[in-house]
C-alpha positions as CSV (number, residue, x, y, z in Angstrom):
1,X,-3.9,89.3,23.8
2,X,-2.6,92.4,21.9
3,X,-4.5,94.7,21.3
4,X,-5.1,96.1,17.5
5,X,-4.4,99.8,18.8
6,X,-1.0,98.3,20.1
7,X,-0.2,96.0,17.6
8,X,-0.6,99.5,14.9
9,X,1.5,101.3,16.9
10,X,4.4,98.5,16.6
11,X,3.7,98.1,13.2
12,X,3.8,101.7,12.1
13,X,7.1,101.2,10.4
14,X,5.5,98.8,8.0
15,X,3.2,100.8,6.7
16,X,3.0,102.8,3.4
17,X,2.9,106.4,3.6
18,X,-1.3,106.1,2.9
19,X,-1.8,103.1,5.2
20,X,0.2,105.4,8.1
21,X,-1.9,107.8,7.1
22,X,-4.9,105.8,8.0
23,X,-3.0,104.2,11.1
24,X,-2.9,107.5,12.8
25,X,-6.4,108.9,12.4
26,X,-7.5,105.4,14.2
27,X,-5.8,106.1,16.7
28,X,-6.7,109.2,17.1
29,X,-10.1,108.5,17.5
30,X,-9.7,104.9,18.3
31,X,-11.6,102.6,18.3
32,X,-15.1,105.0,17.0
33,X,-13.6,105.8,13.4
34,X,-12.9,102.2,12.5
35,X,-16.4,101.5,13.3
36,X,-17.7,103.4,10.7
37,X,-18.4,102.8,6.9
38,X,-14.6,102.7,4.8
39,X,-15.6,105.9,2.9
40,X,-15.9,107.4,6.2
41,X,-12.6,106.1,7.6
42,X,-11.4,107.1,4.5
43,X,-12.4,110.2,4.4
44,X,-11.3,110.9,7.8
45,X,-7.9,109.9,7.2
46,X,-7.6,111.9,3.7
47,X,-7.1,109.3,2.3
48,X,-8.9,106.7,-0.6
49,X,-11.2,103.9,-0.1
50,X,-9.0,101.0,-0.9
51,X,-6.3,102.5,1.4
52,X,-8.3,101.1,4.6
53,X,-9.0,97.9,3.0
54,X,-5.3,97.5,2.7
55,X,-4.4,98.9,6.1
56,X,-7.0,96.6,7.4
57,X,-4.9,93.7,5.5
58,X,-1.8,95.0,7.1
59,X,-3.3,94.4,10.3
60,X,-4.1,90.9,9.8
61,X,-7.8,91.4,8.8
62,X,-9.1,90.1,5.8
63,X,-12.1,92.5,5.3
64,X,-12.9,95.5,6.7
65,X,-15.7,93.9,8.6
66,X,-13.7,91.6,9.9
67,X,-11.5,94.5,11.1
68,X,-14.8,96.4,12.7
69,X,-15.6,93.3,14.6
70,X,-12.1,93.3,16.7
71,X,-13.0,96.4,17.6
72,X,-16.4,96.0,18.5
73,X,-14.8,93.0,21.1
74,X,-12.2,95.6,22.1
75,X,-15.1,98.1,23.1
76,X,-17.1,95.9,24.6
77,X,-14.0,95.0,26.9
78,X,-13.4,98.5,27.8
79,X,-16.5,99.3,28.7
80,X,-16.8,96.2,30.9
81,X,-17.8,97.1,34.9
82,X,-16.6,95.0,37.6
83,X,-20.3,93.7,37.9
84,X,-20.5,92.7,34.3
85,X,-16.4,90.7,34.4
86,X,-18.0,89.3,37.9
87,X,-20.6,87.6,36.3
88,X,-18.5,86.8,33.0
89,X,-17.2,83.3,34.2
90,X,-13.9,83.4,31.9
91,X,-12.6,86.8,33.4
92,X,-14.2,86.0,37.2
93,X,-12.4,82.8,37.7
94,X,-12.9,81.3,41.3
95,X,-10.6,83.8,43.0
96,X,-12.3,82.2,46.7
97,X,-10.0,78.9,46.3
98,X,-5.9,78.2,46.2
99,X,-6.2,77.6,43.1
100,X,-8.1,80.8,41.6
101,X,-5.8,83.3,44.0
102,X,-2.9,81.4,42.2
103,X,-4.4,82.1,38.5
104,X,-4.6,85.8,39.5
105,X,-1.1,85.9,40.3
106,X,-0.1,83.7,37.8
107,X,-2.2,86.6,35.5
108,X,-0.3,89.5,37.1
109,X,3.1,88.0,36.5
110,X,2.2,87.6,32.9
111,X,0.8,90.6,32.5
112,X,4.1,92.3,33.3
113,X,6.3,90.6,31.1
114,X,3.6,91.1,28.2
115,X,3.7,94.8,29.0
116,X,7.7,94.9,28.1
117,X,7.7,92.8,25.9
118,X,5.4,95.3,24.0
119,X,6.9,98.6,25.4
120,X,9.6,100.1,23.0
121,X,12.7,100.8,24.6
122,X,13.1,104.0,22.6
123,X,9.8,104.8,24.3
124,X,11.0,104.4,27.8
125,X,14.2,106.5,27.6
126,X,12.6,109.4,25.9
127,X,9.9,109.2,29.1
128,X,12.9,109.2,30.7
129,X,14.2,111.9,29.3
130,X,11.5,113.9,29.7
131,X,10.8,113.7,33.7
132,X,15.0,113.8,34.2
133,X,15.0,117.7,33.1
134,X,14.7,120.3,35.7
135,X,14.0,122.2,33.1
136,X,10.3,121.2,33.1
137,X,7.7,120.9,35.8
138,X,6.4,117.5,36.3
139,X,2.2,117.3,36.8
140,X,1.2,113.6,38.2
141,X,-2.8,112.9,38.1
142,X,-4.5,109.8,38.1
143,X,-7.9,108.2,38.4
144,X,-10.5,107.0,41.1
145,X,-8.0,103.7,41.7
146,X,-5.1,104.9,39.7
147,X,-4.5,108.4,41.1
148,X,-2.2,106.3,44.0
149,X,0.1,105.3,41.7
150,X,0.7,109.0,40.8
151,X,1.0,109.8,44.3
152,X,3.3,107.1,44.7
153,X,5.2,108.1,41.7
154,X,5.8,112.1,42.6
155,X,6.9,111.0,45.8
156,X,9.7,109.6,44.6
157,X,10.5,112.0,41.6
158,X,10.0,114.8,43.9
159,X,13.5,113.1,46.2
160,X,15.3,112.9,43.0
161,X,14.6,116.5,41.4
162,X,12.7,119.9,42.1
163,X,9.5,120.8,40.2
164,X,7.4,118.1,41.0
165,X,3.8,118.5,41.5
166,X,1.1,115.8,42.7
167,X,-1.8,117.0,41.0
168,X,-4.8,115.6,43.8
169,X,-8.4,116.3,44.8
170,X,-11.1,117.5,42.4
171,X,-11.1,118.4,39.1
172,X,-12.1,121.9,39.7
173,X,-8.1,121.9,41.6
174,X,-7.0,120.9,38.3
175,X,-8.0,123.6,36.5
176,X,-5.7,126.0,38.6
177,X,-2.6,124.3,37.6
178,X,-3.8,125.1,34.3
179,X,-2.8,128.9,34.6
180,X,0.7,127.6,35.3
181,X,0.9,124.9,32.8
182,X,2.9,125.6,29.6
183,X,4.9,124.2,26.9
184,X,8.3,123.5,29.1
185,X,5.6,121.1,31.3
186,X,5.1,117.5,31.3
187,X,1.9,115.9,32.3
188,X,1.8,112.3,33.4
189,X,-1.3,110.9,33.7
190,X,-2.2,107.2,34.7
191,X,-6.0,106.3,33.0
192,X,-7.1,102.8,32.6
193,X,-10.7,101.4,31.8
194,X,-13.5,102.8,32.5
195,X,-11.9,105.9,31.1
196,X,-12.5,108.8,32.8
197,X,-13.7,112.0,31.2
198,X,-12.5,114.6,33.9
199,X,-9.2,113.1,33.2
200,X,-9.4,113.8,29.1
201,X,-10.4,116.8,29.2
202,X,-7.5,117.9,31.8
203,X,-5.2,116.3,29.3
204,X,-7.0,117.9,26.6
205,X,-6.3,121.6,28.3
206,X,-2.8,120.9,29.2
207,X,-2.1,119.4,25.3
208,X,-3.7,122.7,24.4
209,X,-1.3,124.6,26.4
210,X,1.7,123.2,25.1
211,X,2.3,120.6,27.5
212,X,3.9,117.1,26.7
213,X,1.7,114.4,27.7
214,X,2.9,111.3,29.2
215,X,-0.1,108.7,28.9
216,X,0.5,105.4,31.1
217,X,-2.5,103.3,30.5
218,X,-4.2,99.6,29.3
219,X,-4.1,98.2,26.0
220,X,-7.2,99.3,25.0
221,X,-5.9,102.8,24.9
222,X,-7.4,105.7,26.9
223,X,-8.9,108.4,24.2
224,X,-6.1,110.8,25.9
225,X,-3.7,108.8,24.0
226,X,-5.0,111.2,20.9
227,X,-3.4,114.2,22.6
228,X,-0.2,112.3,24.1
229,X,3.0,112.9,23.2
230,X,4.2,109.1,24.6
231,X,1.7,106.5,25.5
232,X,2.7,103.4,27.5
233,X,0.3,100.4,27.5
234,X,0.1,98.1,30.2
235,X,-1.5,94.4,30.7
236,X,-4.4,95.2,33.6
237,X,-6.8,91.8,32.5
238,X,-6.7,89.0,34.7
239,X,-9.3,85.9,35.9
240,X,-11.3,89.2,38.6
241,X,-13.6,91.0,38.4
242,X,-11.0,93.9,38.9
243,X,-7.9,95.0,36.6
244,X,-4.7,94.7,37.7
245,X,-2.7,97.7,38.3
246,X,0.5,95.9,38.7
247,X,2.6,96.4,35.5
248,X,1.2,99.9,36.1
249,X,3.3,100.0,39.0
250,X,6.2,98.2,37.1
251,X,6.1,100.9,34.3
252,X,5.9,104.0,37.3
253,X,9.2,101.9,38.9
254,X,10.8,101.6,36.1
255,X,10.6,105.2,35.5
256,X,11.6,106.0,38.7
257,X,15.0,104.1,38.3
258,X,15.7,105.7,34.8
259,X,15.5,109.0,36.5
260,X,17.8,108.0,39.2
261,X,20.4,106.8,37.2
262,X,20.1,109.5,34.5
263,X,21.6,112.2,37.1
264,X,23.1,109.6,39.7
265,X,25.2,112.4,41.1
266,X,22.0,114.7,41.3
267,X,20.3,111.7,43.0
268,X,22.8,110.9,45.4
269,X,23.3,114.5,46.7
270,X,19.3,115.1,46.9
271,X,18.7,112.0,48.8
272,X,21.8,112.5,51.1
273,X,20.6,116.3,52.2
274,X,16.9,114.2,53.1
275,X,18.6,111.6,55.0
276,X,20.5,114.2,56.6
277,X,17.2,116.3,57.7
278,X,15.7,113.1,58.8
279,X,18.5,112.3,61.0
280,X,18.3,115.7,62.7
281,X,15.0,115.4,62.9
282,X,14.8,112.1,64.8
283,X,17.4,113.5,66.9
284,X,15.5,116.5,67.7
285,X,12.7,113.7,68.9
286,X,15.4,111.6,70.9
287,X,16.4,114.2,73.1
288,X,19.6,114.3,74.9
289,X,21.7,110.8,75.2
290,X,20.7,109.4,78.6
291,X,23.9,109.7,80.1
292,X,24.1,113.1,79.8
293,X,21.7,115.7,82.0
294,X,19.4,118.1,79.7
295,X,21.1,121.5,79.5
296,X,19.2,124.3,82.3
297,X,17.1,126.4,80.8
């Protein structure tokens, strides 16, 4: 199911001027502000009254309470523990039999394809962009399960250009980068439910620095998504009691490729010079061919 902070963001281009207005402070403070009264969404926003009752129209809800409620669900999804989606029977499933372990994957494949069906081209290349220019030094950091993908993304990134930095270990590690981090700088960061608040307030700091931040996260929306430059949603639900991290991976991959073929001629000669130092590496291990007698010392 799309999620309202999604379905704003693709319908942004619909709105009036006002109702854009109103789009953006939501999501700015998404989903708190649309939980309060209309005058103070309205307020918020700068904006009037029946502004947010049309916005909330625009979005497919015909009151503002009926508005409030999706986001209520929506919160009450975020906020949902492992334990509490293990003893919910529609998101648990029966993953012990053949045919649970085939609804998760079933769930995972759809997952991916919702996730680009949703995910703006536009959006992609500009990501693309972005981590493609030497120019910039790249910052990866992720989360208690998510942090691997970063690792697993600067690994690669860090073949195809210089100026790549795995950002790991505590948060009190993270603040170091900080005296480096400036406005030529890209952070990526990968945050999913249950948001993590060492994570938002690195983002925060690196925003306040000048930094672009790349937010790769769930439909729901991570509250760094109010100080990212790009955000890109992913599909994490399926019938477990844990979220799925595979379009994640998808959206990190796909990434990956962009950069490669953005500079293929960059690409090719970075990864030839590493196969080349793995080769004399290995035959540094080898040692001399056996037919031949090791050299006196």
């Amino acid at each position: 199911m799309t999620s309202l902070a999604e379905e704003i963001r693709e319908r942004l281009g619909e709105c009036t001027a006002t109702e854009r207005r109103a789009a953006l402070a939501l999501l700015a403070n998404y989903p708190m502000l649309g939980l309060g009264t209309v005058a103070q969404f309205a307020s918020a926003a700068g904006v009037s009254s029946p502004t947010i009752l049309r916005f909330a129209a625009r979005m497919g809800c015909g009151t503002y309470a009926a508005l409030q409620t999706r986001l209520r669900t929506e919160l009450e999804d975020q906020l949902k523990s492992p334990l509490a989606k293990a003893k919910d029977g529609t998101q648990a499933g029966s993953a012990a039999t053949a045919a649970g372990i085939g609804a998760v994957a079933e769930a995972v494949r759809a997952n991916i394809g919702e996730t680009f069906r949703h995910l703006p081209a536009a959006e992609l290349e500009a990501v693309v962009s972005l981590l493609s220019d030497e120019r910039r030094t790249l910052y990866l950091l992720g989360g208690r399960f998510t942090d691997a993908l970063a690792r697993y993304m600067a690994a690669h990134l860090r073949i195809l250009r210089c100026g790549v930095m795995h950002m790991a270990g505590q948060e009190g590690n993270w603040r170091d980068a900080l005296l480096d981090i400036g406005r030529r700088d890209v952070l990526v960061v990968f945050d999913i439910r249950r948001y993590q608040a060492d994570l938002v307030r690195m983002a925060t700091a690196a925003a306040k620095r000048g930094a672009t931040v790349v937010l790769i996260t769930d439909s729901w929306l991570s509250p760094i998504a109010s100080v990212a430059t790009h955000v890109l949603p992913a599909r994490i639900s399926v019938p477990s009691p844990w979220d799925s991290s595979a379009a994640l991976m998808v959206i990190a991959e796909t990434l990956i490729a962009g950069v490669t073929a953005r500079d293929p001629e960059r690409s090719e000669r970075r990864m030839s010079a590493l196969e080349a130092y793995r080769d004399e590496e290995d035959g540094k291990r080898a040692g001399p061919p056996k037919n031949e007698p090791p050299t006196a010392g």
